[in-house]
ZALUM-673247 format. One record per residue: residue in one letter; y, x, z of N, C-alpha, C in turn. Coordinates in steps of 0.1 Angstrom, whole numbers, plus 5000, padded with zeros to 4 digits. Atoms other than C-alpha are relative to their C-alpha. Example, Ala and Ser with C-alpha at 12.3 -4.5 7.8 and 13.67 -1.06 7.14 Angstrom:
A498850095000495551235078501250095000/S498949915000498951375071501149925008/
***
This chain:
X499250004988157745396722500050145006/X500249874993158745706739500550015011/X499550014984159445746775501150145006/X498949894998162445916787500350015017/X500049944986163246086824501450085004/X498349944996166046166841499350145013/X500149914991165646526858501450055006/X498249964991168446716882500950015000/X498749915010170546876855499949924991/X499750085014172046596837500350114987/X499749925013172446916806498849944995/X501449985011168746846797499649854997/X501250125001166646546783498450035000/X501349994997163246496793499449884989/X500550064999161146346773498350004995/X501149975002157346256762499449894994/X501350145010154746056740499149875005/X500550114996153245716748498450024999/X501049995001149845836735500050124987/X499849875012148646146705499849914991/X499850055011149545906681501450025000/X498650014997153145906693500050165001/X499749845002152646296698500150084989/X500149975014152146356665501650044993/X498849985000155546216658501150105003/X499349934995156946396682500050164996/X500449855005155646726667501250004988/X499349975012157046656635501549974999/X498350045001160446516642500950095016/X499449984990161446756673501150084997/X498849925000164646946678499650165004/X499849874995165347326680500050045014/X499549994987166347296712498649935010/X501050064993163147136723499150145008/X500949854992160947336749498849895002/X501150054998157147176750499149995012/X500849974988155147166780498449935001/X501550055000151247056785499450085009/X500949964993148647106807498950104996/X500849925008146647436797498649985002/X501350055003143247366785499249855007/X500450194998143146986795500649934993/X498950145007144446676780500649985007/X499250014994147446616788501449894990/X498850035011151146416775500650124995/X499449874998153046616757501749975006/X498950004993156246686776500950024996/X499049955004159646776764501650005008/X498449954999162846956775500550034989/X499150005005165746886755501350095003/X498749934996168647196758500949944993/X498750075003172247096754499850064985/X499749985015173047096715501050135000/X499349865000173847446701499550135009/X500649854998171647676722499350024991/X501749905009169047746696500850024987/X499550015014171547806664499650144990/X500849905009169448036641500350034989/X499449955010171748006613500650144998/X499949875006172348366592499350095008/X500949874991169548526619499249964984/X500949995015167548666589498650075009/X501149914997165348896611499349925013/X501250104995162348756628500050065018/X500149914981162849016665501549895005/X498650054992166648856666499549835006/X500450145000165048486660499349975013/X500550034988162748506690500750035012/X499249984983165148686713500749895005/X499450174995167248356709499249935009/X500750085000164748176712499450025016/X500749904988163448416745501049935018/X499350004992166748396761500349835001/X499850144993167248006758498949915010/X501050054992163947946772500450035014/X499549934992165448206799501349915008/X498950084994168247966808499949935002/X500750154991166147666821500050085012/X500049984989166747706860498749965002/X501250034992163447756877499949835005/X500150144991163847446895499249914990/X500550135009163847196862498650034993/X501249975009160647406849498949965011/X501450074989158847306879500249865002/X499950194997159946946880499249994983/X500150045017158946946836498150045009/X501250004992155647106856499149945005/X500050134994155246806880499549944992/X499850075013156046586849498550014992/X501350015012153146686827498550015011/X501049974990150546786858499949824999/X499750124993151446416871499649884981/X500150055008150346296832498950054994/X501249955004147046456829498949935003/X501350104995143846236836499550155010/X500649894989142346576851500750075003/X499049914998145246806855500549935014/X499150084983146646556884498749965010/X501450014987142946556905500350135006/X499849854994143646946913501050114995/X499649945000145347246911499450074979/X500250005012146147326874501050134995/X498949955011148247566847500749934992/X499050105007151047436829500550094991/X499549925012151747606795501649864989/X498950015011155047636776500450034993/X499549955013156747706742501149964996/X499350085006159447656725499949944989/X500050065013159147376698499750084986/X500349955013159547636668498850085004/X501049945004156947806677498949895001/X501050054995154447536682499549944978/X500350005011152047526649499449874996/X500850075007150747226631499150044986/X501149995011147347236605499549894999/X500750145000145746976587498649965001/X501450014991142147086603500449905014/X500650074985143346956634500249865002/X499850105000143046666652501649925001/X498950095000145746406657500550055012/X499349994986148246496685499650165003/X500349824997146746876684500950044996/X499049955006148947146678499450165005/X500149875000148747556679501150075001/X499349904995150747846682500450104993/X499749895010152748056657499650165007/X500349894992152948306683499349995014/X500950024985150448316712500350065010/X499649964987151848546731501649935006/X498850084998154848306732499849865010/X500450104992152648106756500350025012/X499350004988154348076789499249955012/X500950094993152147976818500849965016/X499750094983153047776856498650035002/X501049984994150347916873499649905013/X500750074984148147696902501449935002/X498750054999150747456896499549855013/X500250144992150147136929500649934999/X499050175003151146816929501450005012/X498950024987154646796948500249795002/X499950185004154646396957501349974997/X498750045004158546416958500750044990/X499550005012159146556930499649874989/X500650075008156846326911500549845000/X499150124999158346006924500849974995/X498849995000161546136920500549964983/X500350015013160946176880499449855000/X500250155009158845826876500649905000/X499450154998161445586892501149984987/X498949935011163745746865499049954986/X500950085016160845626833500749904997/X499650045005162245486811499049984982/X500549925009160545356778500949954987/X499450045010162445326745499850034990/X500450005008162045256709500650104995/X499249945003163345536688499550054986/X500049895021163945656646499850135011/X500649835002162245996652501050094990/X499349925011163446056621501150004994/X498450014994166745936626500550075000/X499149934995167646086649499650205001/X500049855008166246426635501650034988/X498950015009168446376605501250005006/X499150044994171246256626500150165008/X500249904994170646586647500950114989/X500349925008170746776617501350024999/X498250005000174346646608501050085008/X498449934993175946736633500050145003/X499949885004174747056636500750044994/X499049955010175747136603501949995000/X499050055000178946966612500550145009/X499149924991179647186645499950174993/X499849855006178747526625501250004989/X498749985008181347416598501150035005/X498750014989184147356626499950155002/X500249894996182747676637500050114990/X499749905011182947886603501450004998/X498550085000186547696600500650085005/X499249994990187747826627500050145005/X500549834995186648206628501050044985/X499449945010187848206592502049994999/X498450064992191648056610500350115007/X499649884986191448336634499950144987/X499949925006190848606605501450014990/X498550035005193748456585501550075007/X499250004992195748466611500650165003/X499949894997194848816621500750094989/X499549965011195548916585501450025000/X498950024999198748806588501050085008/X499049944992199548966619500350154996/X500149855006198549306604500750024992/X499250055005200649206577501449995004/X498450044990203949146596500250185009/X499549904995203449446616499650144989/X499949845007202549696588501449964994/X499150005002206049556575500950075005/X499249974991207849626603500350134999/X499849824999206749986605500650024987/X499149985012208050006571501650045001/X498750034998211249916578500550085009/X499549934990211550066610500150204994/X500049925007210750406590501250024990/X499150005008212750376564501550005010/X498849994993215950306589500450135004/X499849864996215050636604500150114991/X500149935010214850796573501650014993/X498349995001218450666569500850075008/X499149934992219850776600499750174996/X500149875004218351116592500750084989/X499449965008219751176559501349965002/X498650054998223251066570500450105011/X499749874989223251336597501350094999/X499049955003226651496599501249984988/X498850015008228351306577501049855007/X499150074991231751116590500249884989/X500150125008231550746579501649945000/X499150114999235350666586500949924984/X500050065008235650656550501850024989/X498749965010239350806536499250114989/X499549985014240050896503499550175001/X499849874992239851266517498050075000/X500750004990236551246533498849994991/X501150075010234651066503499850114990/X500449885007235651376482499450135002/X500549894992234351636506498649984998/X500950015000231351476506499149964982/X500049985014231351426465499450165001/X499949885003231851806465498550085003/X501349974991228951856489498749984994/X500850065004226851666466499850094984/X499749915012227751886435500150144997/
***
């Protein structure tokens, strides 16, 4: 079972693990677009923000500085607000983290490391300095309310709806290669049409030029003059 939250900005999904058996799952089956949250150095759920489908698309990034800037700048585009309600959220799911004044560490999904030293529900950190912190984060009661009346818990293929994920991705970058390679066609074409033109348009001028001074009305007279001229 995994329990799901409705926060401010219907763009995001919240959601988080029933227990680190269910976290586990959630490690191995999460989205790109996932952003992680936990309570730093306590036990805690783990938490997740879901970004709209299509901020994290990493396809043909080959270099590892471009991959994190993505990765930098979509974290960069959670409004303050929902990082302190996701805050709330995990503080408010901590056996000790919700008695006092706590830190609240975040990552994004790809970077968060699994090994098969660790325990169940543990997890690590490709890159450490990729660790985000909510400093002296307190309990707001209204936020915290606001988020549990919204819990929700539902059964869910993990791996489903990974797969299922996966799809359509793949789907909307096809649409999206489709459709760049439509617009190059296209452009082709236009370039095409108008290098014609100038052709034509040239060549006309090239007509009128060489015809310069000569009388087109075309007697018998007129055609031999210009015979003669030619000879």
């Amino acid at each position: 079972m995994v329990f799901f939250f409705t926060c401010s900005d219907p763009r995001y999904v919240v959601y988080m693990g029933k227990d680190k058996f269910e976290n586990e799952q959630l490690i191995k089956y999460g989205f790109p677009e996932d952003i992680w949250f936990h309570v730093d150095k306590l036990s805690s759920a783990h938490v997740y923000l879901r970004l709209p489908p299509g901020t994290v698309d990493l396809s043909g990034v080959k270099d590892k500085a471009a991959a994190k800037q993505m990765l930098v700048d979509a974290v960069d585009s959670v409004p303050e607000k929902i990082k302190m309600e996701m805050a709330q959220l995990t503080k408010e799911n901590s056996i000790d983290g919700c008695k006092a004044t706590c830190d609240v560490v975040y990552t994004p999904f790809l970077n968060l490391k699994k090994e098969e030293r660790m325990d169940v529900g543990q997890v690590g950190f490709k890159d450490e300095s990729f660790r985000i912190l909510i400093r002296n984060v307190e309990k707001d009661k209204e936020i915290v309310k606001r988020l549990e009346k919204t819990r929700v818990e539902k059964v869910v293929d993990l791996a489903k709806e990974r797969e299922q994920r996966d799809a359509e991705e793949k789907a909307r970058r096809r649409k999206f290669i489709d459709e760049q390679k439509r617009l190059e066609k296209e452009e082709a074409k236009r370039n095409a049409e108008e290098k014609d033109l100038k052709g034509y348009v040239a060549l006309q001028e090239l007509e009128k030029t060489s015809n310069v001074g000569v009388n087109k009305s075309g007697t018998i007279e007129e055609c031999r003059e210009i015979e003669d001229d030619f000879m």
